[in-house]
Each structure stands twice: as structure tokens, then as C-alpha cells.
ZALO-442515 format. One record per atom (N, C-alpha, C): atom name; residue in three letters; chain; residue number from 1; x, y, z. Coordinates in steps of 0.2 Angstrom, whole numbers, plus 5000, padded with zeros to 4 digits. Example, Ala and Ser with C-alpha at 12.3 -4.5 7.8 and 13.67 -1.06 7.14 Angstrom:
   atom   type   mol   seq     xx     yy     zz
      N    ALA     A     1   5066   4972   5039
     CA    ALA     A     1   5062   4978   5039
      C    ALA     A     1   5066   4984   5039
      N    SER     A     2   5064   4989   5035
     CA    SER     A     2   5068   4995   5036
      C    SER     A     2   5064   5000   5039
This chain:
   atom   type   mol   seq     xx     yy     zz
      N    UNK     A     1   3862   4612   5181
     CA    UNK     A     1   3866   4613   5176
      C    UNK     A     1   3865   4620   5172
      N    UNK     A     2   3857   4621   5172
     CA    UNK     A     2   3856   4628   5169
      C    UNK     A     2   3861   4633   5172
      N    UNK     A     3   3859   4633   5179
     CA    UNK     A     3   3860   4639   5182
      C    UNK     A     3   3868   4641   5181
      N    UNK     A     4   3871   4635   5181
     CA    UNK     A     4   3877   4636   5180
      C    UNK     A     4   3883   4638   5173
      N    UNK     A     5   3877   4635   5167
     CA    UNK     A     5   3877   4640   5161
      C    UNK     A     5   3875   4648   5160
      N    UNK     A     6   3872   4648   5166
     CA    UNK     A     6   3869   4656   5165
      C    UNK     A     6   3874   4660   5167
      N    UNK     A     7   3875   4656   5172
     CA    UNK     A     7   3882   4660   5175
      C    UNK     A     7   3890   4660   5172
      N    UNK     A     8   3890   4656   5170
     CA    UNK     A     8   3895   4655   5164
      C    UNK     A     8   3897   4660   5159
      N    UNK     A     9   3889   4660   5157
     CA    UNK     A     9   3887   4663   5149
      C    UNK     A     9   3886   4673   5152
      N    UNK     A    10   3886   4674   5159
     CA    UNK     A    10   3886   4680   5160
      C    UNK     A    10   3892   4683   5161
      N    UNK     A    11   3896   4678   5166
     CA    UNK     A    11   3903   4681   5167
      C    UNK     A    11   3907   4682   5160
      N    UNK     A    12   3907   4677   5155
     CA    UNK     A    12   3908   4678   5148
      C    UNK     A    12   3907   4684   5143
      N    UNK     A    13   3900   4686   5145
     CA    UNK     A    13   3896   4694   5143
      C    UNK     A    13   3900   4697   5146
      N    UNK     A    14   3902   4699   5153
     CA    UNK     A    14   3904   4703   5154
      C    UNK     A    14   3913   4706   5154
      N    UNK     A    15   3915   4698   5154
     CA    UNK     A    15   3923   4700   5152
      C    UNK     A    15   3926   4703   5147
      N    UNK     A    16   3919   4698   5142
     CA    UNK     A    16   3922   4702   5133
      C    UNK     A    16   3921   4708   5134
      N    UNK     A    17   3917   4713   5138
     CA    UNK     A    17   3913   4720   5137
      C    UNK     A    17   3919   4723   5143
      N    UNK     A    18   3922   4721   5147
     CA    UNK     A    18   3926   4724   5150
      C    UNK     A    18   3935   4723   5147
      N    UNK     A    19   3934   4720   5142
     CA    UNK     A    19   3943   4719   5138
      C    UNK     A    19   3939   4723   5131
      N    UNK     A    20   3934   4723   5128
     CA    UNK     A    20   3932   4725   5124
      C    UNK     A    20   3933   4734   5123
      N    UNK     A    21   3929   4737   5129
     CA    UNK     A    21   3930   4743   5134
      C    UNK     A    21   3937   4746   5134
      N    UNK     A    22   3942   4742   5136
     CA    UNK     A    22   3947   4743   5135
      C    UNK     A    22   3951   4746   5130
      N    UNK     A    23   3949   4739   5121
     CA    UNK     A    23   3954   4738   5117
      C    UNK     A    23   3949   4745   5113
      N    UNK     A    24   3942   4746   5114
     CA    UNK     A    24   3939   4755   5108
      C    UNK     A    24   3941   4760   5112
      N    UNK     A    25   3946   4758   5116
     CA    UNK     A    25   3949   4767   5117
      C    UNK     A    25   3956   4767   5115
      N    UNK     A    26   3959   4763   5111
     CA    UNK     A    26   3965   4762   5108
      C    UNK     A    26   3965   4764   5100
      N    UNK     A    27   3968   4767   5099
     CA    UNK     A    27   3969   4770   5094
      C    UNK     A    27   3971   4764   5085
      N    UNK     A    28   3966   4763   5080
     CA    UNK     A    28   3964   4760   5075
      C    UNK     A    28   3973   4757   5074
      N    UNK     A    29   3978   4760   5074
     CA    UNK     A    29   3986   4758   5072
      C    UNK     A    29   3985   4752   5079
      N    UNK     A    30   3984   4754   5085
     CA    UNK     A    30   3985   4749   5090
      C    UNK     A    30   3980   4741   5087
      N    UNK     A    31   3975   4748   5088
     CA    UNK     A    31   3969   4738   5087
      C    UNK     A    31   3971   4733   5081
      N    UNK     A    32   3974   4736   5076
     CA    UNK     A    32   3978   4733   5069
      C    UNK     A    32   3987   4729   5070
      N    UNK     A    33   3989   4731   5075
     CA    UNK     A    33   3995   4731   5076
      C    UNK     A    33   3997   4725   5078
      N    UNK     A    34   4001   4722   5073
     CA    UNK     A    34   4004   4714   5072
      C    UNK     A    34   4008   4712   5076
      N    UNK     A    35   4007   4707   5081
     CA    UNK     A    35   4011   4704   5087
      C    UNK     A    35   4009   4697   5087
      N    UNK     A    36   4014   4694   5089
     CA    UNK     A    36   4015   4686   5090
      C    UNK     A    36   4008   4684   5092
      N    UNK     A    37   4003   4681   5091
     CA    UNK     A    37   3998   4676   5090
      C    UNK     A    37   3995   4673   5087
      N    UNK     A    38   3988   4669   5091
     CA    UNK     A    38   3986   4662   5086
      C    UNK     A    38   3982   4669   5080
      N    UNK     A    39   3981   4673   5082
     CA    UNK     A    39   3978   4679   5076
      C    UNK     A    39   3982   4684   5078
      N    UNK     A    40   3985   4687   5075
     CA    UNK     A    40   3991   4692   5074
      C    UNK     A    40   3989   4698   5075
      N    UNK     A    41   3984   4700   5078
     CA    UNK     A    41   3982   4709   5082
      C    UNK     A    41   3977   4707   5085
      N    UNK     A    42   3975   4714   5086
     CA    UNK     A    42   3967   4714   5095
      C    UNK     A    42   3962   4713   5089
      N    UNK     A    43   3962   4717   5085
     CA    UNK     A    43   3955   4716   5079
      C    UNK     A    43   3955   4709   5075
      N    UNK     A    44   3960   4704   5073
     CA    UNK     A    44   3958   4698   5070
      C    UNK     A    44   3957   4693   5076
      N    UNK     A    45   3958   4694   5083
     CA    UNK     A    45   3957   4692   5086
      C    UNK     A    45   3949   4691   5090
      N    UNK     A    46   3948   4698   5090
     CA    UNK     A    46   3940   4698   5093
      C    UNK     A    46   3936   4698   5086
      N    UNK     A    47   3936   4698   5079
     CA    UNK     A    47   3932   4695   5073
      C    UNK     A    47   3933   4685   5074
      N    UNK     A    48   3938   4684   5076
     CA    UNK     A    48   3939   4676   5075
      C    UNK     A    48   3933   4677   5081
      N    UNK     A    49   3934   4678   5088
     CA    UNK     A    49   3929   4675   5093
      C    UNK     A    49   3923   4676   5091
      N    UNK     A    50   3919   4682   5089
     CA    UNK     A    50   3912   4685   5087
      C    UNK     A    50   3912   4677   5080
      N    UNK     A    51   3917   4676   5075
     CA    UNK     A    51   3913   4671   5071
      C    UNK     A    51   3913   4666   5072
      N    UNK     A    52   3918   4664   5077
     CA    UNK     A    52   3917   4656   5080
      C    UNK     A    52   3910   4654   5085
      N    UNK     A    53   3908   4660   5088
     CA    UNK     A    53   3901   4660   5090
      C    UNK     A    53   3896   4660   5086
      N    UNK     A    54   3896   4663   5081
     CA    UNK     A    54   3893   4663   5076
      C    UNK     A    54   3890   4658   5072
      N    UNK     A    55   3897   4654   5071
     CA    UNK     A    55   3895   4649   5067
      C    UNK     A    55   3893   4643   5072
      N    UNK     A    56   3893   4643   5077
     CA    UNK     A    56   3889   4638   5084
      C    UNK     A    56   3883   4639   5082
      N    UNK     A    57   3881   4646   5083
     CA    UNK     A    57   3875   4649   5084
      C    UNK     A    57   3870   4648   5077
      N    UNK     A    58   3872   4648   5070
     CA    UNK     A    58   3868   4645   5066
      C    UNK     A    58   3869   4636   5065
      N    UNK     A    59   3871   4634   5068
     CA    UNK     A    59   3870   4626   5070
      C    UNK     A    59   3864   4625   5076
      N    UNK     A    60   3863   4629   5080
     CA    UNK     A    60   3856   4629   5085
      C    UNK     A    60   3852   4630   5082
      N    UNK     A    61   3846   4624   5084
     CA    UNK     A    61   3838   4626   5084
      C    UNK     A    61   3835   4630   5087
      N    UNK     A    62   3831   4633   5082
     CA    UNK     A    62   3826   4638   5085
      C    UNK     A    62   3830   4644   5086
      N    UNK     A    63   3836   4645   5082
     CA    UNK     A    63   3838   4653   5083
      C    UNK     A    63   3837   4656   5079
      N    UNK     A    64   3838   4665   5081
     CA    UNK     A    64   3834   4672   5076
      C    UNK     A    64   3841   4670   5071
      N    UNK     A    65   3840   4673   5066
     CA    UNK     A    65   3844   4673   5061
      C    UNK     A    65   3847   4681   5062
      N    UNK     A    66   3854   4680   5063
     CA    UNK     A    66   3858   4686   5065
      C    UNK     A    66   3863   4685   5060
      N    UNK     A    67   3866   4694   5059
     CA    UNK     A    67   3871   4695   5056
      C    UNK     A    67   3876   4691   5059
      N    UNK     A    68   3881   4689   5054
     CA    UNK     A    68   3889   4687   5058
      C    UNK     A    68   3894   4694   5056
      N    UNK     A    69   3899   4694   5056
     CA    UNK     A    69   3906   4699   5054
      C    UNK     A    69   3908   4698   5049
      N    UNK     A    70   3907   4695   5044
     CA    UNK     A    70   3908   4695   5038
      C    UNK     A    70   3915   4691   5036
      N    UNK     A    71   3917   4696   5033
     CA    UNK     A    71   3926   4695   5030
      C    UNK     A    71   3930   4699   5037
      N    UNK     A    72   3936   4695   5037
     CA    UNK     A    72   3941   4700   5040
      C    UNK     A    72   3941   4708   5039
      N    UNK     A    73   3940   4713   5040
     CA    UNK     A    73   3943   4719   5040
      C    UNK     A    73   3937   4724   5036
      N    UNK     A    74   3930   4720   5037
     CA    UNK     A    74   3925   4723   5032
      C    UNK     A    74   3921   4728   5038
      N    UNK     A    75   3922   4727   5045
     CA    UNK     A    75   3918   4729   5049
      C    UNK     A    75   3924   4735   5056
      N    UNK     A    76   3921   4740   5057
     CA    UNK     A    76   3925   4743   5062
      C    UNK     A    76   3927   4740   5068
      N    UNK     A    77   3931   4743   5071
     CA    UNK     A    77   3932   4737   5080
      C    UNK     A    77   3928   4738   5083
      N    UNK     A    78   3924   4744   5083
     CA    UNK     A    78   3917   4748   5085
      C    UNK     A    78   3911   4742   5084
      N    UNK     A    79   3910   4740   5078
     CA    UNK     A    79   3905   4737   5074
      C    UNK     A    79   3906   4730   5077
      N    UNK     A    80   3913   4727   5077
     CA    UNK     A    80   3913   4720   5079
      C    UNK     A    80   3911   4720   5087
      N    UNK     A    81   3915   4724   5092
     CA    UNK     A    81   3914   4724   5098
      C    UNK     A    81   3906   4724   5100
      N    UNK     A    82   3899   4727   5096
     CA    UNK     A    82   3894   4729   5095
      C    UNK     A    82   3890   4721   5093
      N    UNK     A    83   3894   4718   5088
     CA    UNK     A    83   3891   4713   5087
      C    UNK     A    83   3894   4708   5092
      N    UNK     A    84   3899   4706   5094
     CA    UNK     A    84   3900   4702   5099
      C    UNK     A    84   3895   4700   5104
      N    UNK     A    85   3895   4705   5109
     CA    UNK     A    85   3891   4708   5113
      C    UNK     A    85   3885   4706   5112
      N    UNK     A    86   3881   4707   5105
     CA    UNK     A    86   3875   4705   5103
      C    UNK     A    86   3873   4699   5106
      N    UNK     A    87   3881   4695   5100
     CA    UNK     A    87   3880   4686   5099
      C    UNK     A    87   3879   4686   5110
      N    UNK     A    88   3886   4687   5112
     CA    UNK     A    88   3883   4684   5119
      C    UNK     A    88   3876   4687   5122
      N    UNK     A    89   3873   4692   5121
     CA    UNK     A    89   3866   4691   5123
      C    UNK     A    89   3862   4687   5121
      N    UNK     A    90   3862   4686   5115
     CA    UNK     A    90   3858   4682   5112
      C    UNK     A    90   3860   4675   5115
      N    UNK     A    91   3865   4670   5114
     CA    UNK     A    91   3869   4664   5120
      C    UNK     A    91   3863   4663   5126
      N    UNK     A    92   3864   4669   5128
     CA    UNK     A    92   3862   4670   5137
      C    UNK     A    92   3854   4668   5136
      N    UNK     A    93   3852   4673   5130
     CA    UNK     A    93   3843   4673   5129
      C    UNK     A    93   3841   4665   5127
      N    UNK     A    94   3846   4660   5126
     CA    UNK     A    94   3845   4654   5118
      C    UNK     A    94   3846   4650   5128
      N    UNK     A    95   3851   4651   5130
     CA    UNK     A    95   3851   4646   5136
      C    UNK     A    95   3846   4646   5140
      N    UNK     A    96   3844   4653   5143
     CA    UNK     A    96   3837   4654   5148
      C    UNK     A    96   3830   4651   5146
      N    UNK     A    97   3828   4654   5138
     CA    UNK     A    97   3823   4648   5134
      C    UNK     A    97   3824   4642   5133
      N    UNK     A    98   3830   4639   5134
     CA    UNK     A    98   3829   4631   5131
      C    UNK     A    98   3827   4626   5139
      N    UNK     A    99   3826   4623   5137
     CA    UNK     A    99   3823   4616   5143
      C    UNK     A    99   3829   4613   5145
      N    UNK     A   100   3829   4614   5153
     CA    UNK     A   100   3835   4611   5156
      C    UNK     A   100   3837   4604   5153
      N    UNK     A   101   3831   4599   5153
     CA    UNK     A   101   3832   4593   5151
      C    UNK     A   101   3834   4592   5147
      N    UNK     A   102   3833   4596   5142
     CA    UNK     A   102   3838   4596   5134
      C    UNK     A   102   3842   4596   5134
      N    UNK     A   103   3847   4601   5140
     CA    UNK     A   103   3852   4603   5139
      C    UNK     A   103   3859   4595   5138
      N    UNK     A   104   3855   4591   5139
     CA    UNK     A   104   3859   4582   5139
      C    UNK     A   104   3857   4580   5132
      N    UNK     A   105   3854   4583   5129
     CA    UNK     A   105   3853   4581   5123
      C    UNK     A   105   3857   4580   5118
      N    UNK     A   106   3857   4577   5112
     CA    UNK     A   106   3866   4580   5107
      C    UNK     A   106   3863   4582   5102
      N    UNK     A   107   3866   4587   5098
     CA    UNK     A   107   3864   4592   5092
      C    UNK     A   107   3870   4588   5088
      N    UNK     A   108   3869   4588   5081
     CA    UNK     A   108   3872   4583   5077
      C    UNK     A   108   3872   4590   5072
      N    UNK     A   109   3880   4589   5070
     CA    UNK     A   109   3880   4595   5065
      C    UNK     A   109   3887   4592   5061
      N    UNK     A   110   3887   4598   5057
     CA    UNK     A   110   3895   4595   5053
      C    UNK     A   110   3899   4604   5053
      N    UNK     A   111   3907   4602   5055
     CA    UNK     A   111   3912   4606   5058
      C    UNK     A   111   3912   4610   5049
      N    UNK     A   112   3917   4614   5049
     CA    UNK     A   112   3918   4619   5042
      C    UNK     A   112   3921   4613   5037
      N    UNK     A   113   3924   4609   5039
     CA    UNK     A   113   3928   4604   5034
      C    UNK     A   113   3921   4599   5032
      N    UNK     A   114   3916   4599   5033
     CA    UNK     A   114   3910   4595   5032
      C    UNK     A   114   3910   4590   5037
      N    UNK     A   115   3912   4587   5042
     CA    UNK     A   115   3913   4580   5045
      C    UNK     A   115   3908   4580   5051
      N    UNK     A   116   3909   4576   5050
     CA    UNK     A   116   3900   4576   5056
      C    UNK     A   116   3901   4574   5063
      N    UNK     A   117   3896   4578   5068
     CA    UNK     A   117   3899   4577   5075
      C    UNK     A   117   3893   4575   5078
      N    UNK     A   118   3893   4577   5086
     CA    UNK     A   118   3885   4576   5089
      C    UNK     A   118   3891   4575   5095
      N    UNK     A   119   3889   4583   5100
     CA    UNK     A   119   3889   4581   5108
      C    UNK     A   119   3884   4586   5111
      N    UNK     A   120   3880   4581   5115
     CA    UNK     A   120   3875   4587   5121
      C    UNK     A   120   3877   4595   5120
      N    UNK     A   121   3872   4596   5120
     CA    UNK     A   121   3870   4604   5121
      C    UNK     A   121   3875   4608   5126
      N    UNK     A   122   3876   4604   5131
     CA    UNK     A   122   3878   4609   5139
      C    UNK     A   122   3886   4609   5136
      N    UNK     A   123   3891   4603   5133
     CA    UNK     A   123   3897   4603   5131
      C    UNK     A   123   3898   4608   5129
      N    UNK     A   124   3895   4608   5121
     CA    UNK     A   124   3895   4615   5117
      C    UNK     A   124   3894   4621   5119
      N    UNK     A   125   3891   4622   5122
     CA    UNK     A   125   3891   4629   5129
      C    UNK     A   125   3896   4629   5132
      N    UNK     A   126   3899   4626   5136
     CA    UNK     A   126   3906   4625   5139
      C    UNK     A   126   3909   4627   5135
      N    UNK     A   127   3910   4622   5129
     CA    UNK     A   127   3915   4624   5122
      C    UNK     A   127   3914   4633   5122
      N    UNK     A   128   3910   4634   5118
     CA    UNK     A   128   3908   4642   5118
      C    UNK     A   128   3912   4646   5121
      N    UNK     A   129   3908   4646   5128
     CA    UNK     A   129   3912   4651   5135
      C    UNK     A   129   3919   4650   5134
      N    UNK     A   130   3922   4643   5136
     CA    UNK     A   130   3929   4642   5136
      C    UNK     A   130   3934   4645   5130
      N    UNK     A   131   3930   4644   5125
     CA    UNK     A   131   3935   4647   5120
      C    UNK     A   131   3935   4655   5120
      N    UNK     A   132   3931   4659   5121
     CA    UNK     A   132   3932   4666   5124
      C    UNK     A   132   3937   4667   5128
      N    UNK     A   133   3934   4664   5135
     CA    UNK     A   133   3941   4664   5139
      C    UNK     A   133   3948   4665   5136
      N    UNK     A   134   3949   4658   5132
     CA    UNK     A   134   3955   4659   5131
      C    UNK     A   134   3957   4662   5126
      N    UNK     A   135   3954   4666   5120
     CA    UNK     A   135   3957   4672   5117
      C    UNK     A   135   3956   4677   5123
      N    UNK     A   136   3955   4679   5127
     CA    UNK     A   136   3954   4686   5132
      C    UNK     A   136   3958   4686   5135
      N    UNK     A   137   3963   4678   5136
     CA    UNK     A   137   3969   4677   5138
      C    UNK     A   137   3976   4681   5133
      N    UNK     A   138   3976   4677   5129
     CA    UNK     A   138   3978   4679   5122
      C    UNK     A   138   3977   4689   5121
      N    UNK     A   139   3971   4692   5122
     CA    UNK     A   139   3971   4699   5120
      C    UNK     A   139   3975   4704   5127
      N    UNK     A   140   3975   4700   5130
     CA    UNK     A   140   3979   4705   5137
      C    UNK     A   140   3985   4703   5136
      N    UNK     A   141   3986   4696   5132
     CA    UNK     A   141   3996   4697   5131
      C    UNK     A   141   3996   4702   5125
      N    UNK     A   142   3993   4701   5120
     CA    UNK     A   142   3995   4706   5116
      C    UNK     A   142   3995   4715   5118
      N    UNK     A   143   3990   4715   5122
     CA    UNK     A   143   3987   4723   5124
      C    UNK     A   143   3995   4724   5128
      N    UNK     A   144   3999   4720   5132
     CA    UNK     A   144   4006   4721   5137
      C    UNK     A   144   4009   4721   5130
      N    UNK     A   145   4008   4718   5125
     CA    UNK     A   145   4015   4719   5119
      C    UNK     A   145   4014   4725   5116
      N    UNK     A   146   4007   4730   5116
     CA    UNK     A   146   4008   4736   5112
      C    UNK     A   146   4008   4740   5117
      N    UNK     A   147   4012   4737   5123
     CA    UNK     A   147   4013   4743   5130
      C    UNK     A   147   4006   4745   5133
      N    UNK     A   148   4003   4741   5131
     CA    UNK     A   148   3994   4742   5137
      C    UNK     A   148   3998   4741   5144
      N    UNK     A   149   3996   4745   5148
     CA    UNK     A   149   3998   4743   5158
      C    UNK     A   149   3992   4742   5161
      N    UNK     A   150   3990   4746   5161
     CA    UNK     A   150   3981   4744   5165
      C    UNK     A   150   3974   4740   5161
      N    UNK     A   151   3976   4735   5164
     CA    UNK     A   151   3971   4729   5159
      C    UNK     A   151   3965   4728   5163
      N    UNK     A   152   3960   4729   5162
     CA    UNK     A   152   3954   4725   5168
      C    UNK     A   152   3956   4719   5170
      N    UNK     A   153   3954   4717   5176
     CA    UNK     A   153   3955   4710   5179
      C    UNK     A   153   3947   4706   5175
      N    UNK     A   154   3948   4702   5172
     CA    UNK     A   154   3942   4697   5171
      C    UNK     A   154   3941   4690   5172
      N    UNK     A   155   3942   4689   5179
     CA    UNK     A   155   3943   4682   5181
      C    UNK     A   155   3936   4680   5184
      N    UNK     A   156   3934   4676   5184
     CA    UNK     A   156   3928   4671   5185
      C    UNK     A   156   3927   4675   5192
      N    UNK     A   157   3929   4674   5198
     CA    UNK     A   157   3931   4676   5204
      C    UNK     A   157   3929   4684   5203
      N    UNK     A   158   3932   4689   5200
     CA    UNK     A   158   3930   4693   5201
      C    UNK     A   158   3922   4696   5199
      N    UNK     A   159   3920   4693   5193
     CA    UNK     A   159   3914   4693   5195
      C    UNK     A   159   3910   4691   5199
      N    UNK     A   160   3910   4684   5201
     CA    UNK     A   160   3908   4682   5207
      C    UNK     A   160   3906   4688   5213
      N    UNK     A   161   3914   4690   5214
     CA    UNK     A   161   3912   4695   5218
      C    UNK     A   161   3910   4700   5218
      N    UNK     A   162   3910   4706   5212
     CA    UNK     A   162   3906   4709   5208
      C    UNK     A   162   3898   4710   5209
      N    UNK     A   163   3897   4702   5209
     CA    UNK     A   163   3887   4702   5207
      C    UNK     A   163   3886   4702   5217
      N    UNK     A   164   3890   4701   5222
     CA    UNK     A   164   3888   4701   5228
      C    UNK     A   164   3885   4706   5232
């Protein structure tokens, strides 16, 4: 199970860093620019994933204490793209050190509305990775709606094939 979050947790690292690649060569009106979604531009969209990780990541034991992204619109694309990035090394570094047998464990915490939860370790790691996924789903439809045409490909499968 480890191994299968490591690989998870890299192809992950590596997607955001190849759409990420993409959205700091776009000009500050593009990265700000208001199109139909769950977060309405490429920059509210890549601050929401860096603090949904975020706020996972100080509910872990035994993690360094890291900056998060603040407020919406307090940090450049440069700065958030930089801190994302971080958080997924840091994921990658918390999963390699923690004990496989734990990863069945359940961590008990309470969601932002206060209400209490507890599911195994490896879930919430799933949870994690999968929800990036799917805003990098979400950044490439917006990136065709400010007329982006050449998107990176970043399917599981490509890296796969990638690391061969």
C-alpha cells in the first residue's frame, strides 16, 4: 500500500509542476481571469488546492510546521505555485517516513465546521491526491476557455511511462 502511495503522491508532484509550468508563463490578467468554475480563475483555483492540502497537513502527526497561502490574493502565482510544490514534497517526505502498518490506522480530527471524523491514514491520502486530480481537470478546462491550446498531458499513464 505504501508503495502505491508513493507513486500516487509523485505522479501528483509531478502533474501540478507540469500544469503549474504551464499556467507562470501566462500573463497575471490570464492567471486572474474569471471563467465558469468551482473557483472562478487559474489563481483561486491553484490557492484553494495548496490550502486544502494544507489544512490535511496540519491535522497530521508529527508534521514540520509550514507556511500555508494565507488569504486569497495575498501571495503571487509565482509564490503559490512554489508553495504547492513544497506541500507535495513535504506529503511525499510524511508518507516515505511514516510505518506502513499505520497507514490502517484512523486519525480523528474535526472538518472546518468543527464536526468530528476519523478514517485511516491511506483514505486521506487517496482523498488528497484525488482532489488535485480533479482541479487539474478543472485548470485545463479553464486554460481552453482563456484560449490555452497546448496543455501538458498529465495522465497517470503518462507518467508511468515517463519514469520507464
Amino acid at each position: 500500500m505504501k508503495e502505491m502511495l508513493l507513486q500516487y503522491g509523485s505522479y501528483s508532484a509531478w502533474a501540478n509542476e507540469r500544469i503549474l509550468s504551464l499556467i507562470l508563463t501566462l500573463s497575471p490578467e490570464q492567471q486572474q481571469r474569471e471563467v465558469a468554475s468551482s473557483f472562478n480563475s487559474l489563481y483561486k483555483t491553484v490557492w484553494h488546492v495548496w490550502n486544502a492540502e494544507h489544512t490535511w497537513w496540519k491535522r497530521f502527526p508529527g508534521v514540520a510546521v509550514m507556511n500555508g497561502p494565507g488569504e486569497p490574493g495575498s501571495l503571487s502565482m509565482e509564490a503559490l505555485a512554489d508553495g504547492l510544490m513544497t506541500q507535495d514534497r513535504a506529503w511525499l517526505g510524511w508518507v516515505e517516513a511514516f510505518p506502513e502498518p499505520s497507514l490502517q490506522e484512523e486519525l480523528h480530527y474535526k472538518n472546518l465546521k468543527g464536526d468530528s471524523y476519523h478514517e485511516p491514514y491511506y483514505q486521506l491520502l487517496m482523498h488528497l491526491f484525488n482532489h488535485a486530480t480533479y482541479h487539474r481537470g478543472q485548470l485545463v478546462t479553464m486554460l481552453r476557455q482563456i484560449g490555452i491550446e497546448t496543455i501538458p498531458q498529465t495522465d497517470f499513464i503518462v507518467w508511468v511511462r515517463m519514469r520507464r
